[in-house]
C-alpha positions as CSV (number, residue, x, y, z in Angstrom):
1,X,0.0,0.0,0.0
2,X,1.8,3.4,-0.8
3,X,0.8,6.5,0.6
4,X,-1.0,9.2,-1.6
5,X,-1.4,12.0,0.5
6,X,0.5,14.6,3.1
7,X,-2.4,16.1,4.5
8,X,-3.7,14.7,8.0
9,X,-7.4,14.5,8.9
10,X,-9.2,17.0,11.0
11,X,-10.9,14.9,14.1
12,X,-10.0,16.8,17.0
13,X,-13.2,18.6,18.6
14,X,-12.8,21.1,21.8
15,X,-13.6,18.7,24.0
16,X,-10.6,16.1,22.9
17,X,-8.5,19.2,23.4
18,X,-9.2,19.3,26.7
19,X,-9.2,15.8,27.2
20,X,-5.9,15.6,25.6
21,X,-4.3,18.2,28.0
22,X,-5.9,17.1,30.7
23,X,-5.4,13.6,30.2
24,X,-1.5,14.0,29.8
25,X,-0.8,16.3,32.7
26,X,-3.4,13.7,34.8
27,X,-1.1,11.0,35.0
28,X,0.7,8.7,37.4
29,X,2.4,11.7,39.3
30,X,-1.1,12.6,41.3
31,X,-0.6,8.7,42.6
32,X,2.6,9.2,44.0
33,X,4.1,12.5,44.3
34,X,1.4,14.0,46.8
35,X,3.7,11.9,49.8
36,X,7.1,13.2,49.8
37,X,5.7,17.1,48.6
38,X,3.5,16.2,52.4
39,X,6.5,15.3,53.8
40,X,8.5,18.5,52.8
41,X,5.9,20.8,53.4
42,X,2.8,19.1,55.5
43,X,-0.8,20.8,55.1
44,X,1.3,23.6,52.9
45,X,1.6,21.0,50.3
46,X,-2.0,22.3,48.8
47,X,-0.6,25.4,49.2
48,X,2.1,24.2,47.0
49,X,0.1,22.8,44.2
50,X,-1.2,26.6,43.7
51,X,2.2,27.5,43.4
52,X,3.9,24.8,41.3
53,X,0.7,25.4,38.7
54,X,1.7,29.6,38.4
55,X,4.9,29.1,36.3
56,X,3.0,26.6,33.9
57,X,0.3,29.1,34.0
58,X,2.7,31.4,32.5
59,X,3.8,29.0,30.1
60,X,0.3,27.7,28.9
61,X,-0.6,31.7,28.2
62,X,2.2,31.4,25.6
63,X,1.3,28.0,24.1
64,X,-2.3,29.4,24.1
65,X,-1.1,32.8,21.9
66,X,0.8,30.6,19.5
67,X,-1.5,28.0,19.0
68,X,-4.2,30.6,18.3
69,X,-1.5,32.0,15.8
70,X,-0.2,29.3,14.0
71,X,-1.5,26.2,14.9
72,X,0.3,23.4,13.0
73,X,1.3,19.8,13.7
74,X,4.3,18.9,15.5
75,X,4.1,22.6,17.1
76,X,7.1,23.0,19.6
77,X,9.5,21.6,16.8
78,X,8.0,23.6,13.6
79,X,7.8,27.1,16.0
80,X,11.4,26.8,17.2
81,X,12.5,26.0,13.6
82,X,11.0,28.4,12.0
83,X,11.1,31.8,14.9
84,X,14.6,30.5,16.7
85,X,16.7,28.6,14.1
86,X,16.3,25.2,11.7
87,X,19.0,23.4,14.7
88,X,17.4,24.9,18.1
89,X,13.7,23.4,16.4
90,X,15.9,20.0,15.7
91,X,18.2,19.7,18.3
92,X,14.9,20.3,20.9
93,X,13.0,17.5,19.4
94,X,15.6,15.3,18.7
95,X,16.1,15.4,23.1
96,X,12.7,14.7,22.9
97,X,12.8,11.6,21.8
98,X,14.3,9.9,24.5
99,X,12.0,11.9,26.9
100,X,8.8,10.3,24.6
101,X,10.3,7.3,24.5
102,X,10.8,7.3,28.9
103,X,7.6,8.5,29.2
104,X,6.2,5.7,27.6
105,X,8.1,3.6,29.3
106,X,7.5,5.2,33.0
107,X,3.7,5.1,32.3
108,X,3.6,1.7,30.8
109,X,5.9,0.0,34.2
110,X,4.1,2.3,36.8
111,X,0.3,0.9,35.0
112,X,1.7,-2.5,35.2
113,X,2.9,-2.4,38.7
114,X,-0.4,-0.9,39.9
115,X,-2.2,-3.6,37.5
116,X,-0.2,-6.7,39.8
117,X,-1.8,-5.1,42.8
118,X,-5.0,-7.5,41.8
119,X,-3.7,-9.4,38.9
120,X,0.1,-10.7,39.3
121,X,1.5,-10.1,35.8
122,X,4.8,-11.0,33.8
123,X,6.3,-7.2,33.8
124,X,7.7,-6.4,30.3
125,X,5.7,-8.7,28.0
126,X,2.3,-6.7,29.8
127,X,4.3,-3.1,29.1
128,X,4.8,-4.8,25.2
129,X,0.8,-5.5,25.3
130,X,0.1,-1.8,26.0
131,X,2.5,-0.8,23.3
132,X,0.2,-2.4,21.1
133,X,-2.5,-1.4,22.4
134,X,-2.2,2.3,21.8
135,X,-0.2,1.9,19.0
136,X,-3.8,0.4,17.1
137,X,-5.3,3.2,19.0
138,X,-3.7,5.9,16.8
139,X,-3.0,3.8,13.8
140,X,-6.7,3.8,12.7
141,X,-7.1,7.5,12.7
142,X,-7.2,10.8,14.8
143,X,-10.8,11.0,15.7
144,X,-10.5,7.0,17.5
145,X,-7.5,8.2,19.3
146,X,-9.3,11.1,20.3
147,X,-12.7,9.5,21.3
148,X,-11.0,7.3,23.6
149,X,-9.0,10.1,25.5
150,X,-12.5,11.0,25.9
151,X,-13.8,8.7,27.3
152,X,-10.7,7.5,29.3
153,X,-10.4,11.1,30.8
154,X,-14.6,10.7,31.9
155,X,-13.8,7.9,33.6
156,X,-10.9,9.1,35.1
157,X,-13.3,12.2,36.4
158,X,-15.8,9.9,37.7
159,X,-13.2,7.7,39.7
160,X,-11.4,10.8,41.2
161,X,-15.4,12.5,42.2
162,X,-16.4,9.2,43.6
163,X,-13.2,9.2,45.8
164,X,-13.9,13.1,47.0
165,X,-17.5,12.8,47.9
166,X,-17.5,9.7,49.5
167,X,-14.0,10.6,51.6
168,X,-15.2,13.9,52.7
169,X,-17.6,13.4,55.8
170,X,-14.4,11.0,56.9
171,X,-12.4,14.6,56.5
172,X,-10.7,15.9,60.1
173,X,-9.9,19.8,59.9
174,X,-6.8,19.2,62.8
175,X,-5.0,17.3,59.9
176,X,-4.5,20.4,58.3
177,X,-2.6,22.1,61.4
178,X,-0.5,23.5,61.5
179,X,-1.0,24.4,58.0
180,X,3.5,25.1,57.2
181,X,4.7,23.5,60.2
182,X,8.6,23.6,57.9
183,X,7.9,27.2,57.4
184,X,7.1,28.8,53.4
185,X,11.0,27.3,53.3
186,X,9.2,23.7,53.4
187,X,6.3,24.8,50.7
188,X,8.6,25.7,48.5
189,X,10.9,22.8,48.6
190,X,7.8,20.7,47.4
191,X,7.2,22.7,44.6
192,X,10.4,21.5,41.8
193,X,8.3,17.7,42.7
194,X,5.0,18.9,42.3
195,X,5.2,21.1,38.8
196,X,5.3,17.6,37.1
197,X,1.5,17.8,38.0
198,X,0.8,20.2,35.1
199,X,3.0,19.0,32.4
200,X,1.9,18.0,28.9
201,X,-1.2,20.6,29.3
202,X,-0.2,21.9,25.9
203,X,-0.2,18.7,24.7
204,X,-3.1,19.3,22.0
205,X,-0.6,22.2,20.1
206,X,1.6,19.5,18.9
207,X,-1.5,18.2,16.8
208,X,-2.6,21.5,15.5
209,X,-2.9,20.6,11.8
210,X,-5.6,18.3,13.1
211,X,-7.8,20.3,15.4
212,X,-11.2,21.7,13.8
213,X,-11.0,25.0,14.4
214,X,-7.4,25.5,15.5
215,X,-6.7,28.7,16.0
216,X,-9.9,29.1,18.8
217,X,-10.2,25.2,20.1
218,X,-6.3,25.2,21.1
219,X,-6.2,28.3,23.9
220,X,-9.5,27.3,25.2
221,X,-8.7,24.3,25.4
222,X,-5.2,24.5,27.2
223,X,-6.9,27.0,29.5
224,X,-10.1,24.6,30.8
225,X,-7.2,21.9,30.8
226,X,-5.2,23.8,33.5
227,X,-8.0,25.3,35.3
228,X,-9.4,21.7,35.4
229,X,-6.4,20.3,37.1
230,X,-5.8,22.3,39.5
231,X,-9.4,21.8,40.6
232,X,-8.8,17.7,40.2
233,X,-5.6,17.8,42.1
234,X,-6.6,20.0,45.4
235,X,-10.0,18.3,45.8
236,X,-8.1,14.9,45.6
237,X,-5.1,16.0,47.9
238,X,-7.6,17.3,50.1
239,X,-8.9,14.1,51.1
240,X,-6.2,12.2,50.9
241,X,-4.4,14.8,53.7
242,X,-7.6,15.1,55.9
243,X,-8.3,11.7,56.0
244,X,-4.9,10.3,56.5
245,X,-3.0,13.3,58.3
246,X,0.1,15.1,57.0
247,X,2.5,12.1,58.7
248,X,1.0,9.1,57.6
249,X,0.5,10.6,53.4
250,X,4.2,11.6,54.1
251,X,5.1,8.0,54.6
252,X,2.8,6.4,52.5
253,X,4.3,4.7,48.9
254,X,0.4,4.4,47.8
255,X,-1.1,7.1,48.9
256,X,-4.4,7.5,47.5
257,X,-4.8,3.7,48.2
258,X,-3.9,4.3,52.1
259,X,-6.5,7.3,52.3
260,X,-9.3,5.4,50.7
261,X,-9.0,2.1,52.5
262,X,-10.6,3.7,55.4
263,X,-13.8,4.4,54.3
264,X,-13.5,2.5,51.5
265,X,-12.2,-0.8,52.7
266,X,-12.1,-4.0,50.5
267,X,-13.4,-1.6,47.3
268,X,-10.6,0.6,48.0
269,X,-8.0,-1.6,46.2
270,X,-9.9,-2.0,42.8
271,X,-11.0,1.2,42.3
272,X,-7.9,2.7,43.5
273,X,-6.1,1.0,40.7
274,X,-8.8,1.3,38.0
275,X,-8.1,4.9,38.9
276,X,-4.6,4.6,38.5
277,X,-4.5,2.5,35.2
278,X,-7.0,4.8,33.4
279,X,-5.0,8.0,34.2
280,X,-1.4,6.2,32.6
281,X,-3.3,4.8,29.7
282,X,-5.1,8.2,29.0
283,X,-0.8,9.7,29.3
284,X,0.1,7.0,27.1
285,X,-2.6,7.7,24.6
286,X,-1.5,11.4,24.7
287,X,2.1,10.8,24.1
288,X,1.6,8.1,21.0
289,X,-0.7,11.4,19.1
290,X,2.4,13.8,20.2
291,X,5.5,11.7,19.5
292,X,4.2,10.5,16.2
293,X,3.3,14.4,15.0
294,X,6.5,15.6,16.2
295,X,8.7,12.6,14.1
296,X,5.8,13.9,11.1
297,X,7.3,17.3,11.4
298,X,10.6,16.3,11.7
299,X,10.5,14.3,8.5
300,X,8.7,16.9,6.8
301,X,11.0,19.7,7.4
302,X,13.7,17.5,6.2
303,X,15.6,16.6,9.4
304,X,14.2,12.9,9.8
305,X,14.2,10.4,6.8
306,X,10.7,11.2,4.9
307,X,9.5,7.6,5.4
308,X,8.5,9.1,8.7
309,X,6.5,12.4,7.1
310,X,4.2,9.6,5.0
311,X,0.4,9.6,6.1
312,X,-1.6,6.6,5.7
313,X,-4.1,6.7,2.7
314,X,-6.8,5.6,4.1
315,X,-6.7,6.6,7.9
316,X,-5.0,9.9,7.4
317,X,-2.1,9.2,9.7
318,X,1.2,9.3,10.0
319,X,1.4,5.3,10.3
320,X,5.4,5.1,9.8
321,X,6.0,7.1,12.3
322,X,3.6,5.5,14.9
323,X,5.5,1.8,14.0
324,X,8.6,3.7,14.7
325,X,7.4,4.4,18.0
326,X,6.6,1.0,18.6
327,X,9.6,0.1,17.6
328,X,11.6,2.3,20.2
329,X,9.7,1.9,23.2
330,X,9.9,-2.3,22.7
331,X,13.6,-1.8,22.4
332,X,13.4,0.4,25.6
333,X,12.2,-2.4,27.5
334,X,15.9,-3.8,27.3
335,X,16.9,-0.6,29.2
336,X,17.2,-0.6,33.5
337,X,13.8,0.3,34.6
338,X,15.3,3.5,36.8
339,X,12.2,5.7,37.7
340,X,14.3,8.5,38.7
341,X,16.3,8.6,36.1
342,X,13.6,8.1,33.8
343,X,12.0,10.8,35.1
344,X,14.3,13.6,34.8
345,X,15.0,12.1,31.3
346,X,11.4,12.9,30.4
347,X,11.4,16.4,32.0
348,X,14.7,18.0,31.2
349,X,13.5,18.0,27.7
350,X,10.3,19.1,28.0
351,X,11.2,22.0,30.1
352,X,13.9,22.9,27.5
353,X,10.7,22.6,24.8
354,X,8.9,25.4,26.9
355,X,11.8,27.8,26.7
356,X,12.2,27.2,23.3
357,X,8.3,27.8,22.3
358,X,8.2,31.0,24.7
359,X,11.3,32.4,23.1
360,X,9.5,31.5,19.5
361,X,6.7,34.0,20.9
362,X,8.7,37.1,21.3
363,X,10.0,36.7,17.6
364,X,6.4,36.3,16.8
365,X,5.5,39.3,18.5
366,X,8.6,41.4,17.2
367,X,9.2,40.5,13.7
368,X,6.1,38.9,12.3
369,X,3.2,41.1,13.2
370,X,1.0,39.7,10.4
371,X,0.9,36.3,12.4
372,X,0.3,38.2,16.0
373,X,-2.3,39.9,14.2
374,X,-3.7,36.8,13.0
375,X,-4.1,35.3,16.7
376,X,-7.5,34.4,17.7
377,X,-6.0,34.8,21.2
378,X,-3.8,37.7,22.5
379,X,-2.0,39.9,25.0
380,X,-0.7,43.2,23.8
381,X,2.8,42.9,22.5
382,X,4.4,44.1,25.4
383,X,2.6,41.7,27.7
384,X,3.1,39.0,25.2
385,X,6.8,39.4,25.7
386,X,7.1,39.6,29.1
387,X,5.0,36.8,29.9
388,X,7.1,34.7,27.1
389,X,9.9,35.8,28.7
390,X,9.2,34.7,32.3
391,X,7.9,31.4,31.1
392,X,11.4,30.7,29.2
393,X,12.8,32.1,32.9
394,X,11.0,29.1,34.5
395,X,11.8,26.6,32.2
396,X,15.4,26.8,32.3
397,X,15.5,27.6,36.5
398,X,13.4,24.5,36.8
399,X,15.9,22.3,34.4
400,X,18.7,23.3,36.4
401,X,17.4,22.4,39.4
402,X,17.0,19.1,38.8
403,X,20.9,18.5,38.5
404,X,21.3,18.3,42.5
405,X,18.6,15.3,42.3
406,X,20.4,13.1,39.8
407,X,23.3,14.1,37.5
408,X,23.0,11.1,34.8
409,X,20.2,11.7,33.1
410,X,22.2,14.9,32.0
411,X,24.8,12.9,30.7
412,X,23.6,10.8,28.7
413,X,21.2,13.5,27.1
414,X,24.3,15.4,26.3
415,X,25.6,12.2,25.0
416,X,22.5,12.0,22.8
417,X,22.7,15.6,21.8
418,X,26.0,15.0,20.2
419,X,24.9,12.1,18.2
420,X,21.6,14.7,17.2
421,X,24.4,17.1,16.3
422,X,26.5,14.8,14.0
423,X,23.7,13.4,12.6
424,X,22.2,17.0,11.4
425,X,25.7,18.3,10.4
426,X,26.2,15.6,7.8
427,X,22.7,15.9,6.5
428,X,22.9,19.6,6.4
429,X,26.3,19.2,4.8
430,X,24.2,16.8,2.2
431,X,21.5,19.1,1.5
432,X,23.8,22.1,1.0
């Protein structure tokens, strides 16, 4: 079957947008993370959450502005390629693919460790099965994909209201005192773990060639997504903290498990992980339409081998690049399965991605006026740059930060940048 077309399919409706930010910021981190941001900052981890969300506040104000602007596929790559420089655009999304490929290979573990809780399964040949899974997911078109972030992000509501209302007469108010008992010095320290909360609610940009009306659905969108999750997140922490107390979250490894048994009991378990497997496979869903539409982009610009750029006649999508995907996270599964490492492999990326798509923004703003003007979603220019500016500020603090937690994951993405950089010199060299 050979490919006939270059265009992909519109199927991407408001409300997948917001499922699709939602659903890839909603992931395994709210089942974990809450306990040691408790144990750094008690009751004033809520307090943090408000925090950790302002800087990706900033950031989604920018993604919202350009996506209104110039809404194309593969959007972090494509803007930084095009508003930066051809290598920033390449070099950015070529980091990225080891953070993709991580992520799908955090998500896929941490869903199959939570899966053994009730069902004892062989680890890497289940991760394999949900390769597979997704990967048909996408394969058979846009709209499929999106319908089933959908619908895995309603259940995912449903699972997280059913644990609020029926934890909250089992609430007591003295576990939130004292509310900083390590001072705003403790609040703060929870926030670098806790900003992971909010990442990936941009996530519907990097399909922008495929969202009905882009240039409107994208910034509302990314900002129901954020508001949305900061309302998800402090209504779940809530309960967990008042029923459990500030010491017992702090030491718990499951926590939303340990602060439903109580008034949950033997249901607890089931629905706990239900919760939990729903949430990775709406992330992995997410991260299989973004991966495969930044490789598209790549290809398309000429930086990848244009195998990847072709889009599937009759599905309208980029089908090469989804088995490539496939490909890559199996051969991941030979890897050490090191969350922490993984982890900061996933985020030093992304983080560089956000400076790179708030710096695109200010060359927008300053030497293309004919596309600011065209944005269905704007500040003034000068509030444009500023806020563009203080979200590539963020970015870059927050990157560095995470040096002091684990210094490897640095390495060997430096080591990967320098393969990224031989391999677009002597292509560059070839196309001269």
């Amino acid at each position: 079957m050979t490919d006939t077309t270059q265009q992909l399919q519109k199927g991407v409706n408001l409300t997948a947008v917001v499922a699709l930010g939602l659903g890839t910021a909603v992931g395994v981190a709210i089942f974990s993370v809450i306990a040691p941001a408790t144990a750094l900052a008690g009751p004033g981890m809520l307090l943090a959450v408000l925090v950790a969300a302002a800087p990706m506040f900033v950031i989604a104000v920018t993604y919202a502005f350009m996506g209104s602007a110039l809404p194309t596929s593969g959007a972090s790559f494509e803007w930084s390629r095009r508003f930066i420089h051809p290598f920033v655009g390449f070099l950015i999304a070529w980091l990225r693919i080891v953070s993709n490929v991580g992520a799908i290979l955090v998500l896929a573990l941490v869903a199959v460790r939570y899966l053994s809780m009730v069902v004892p399964l062989p680890t890497k040949p289940t991760m394999f099965a949900g390769f597979v899974l997704f990967f048909l997911a996408n394969y058979f078109g846009v709209a499929l994909a999106a319908r089933l972030q959908v619908i895995l992000m309603g259940a995912l509501v449903v699972l997280f209201f059913v644990f609020a209302a029926w934890g909250a007469p089992h609430i007591e108010p003295a576990h939130f005192e004292p509310l900083l008992p390590q001072g705003t010095a403790g609040m703060l320290a929870a926030v670098p773990l806790l900003i992971g909360l909010f990442f990936g609610i941009e996530a519907a940009t990097e399909i922008g060639d495929e969202v009905k009306d882009g240039r409107k659905a994208i910034p509302l969108g990314i900002a129901l997504s954020i508001g949305s999750a900061v309302v998800l997140y402090l209504m779940v922490a809530v309960v967990a903290l008042g029923v459990l107390g500030a010491d017992a979250l702090a030491a718990s490894e499951t926590p939303l498990l340990d602060a439903a048994q109580p008034f949950m009991g033997p249901i607890a378990k089931p629905l706990i992980v239900t919760a939990a497997v729903v949430a990775i496979g709406k992330s992995l869903n997410s991260l299989y339409l973004g991966f495969s539409r930044s490789l598209f982009a790549m290809a398309r610009a000429g930086m990848l081998p244009t195998a990847l750029a072709r889009v599937h006649p009759k599905y309208g999508t980029p089908h090469i690049a989804l088995w490539t995907i496939l490909g890559g996270a199996t051969l991941g599964l030979l890897a050490p399965m090191n969350l922490t490492s993984l982890f900061l492999a996933v985020n030093i990326p992304t983080l560089l991605k956000y400076a790179a798509t708030s710096l695109s923004a200010v060359v927008v703003v300053r030497k293309h006026p004919e596309i600011y003007a065209a944005a269905r979603f704007k500040l003034s220019p000068r509030a444009t740059i500023g806020w563009a500016y203080a979200g590539a500020a963020a970015a870059l603090i927050i990157a560095v930060l995470g040096f002091q937690a684990d210094w490897m994951p640095y390495a060997a993405l430096g080591v990967w940048a320098l393969i990224g950089i031989a391999y677009y010199m002597a292509t560059h060299r070839k196309s001269a």
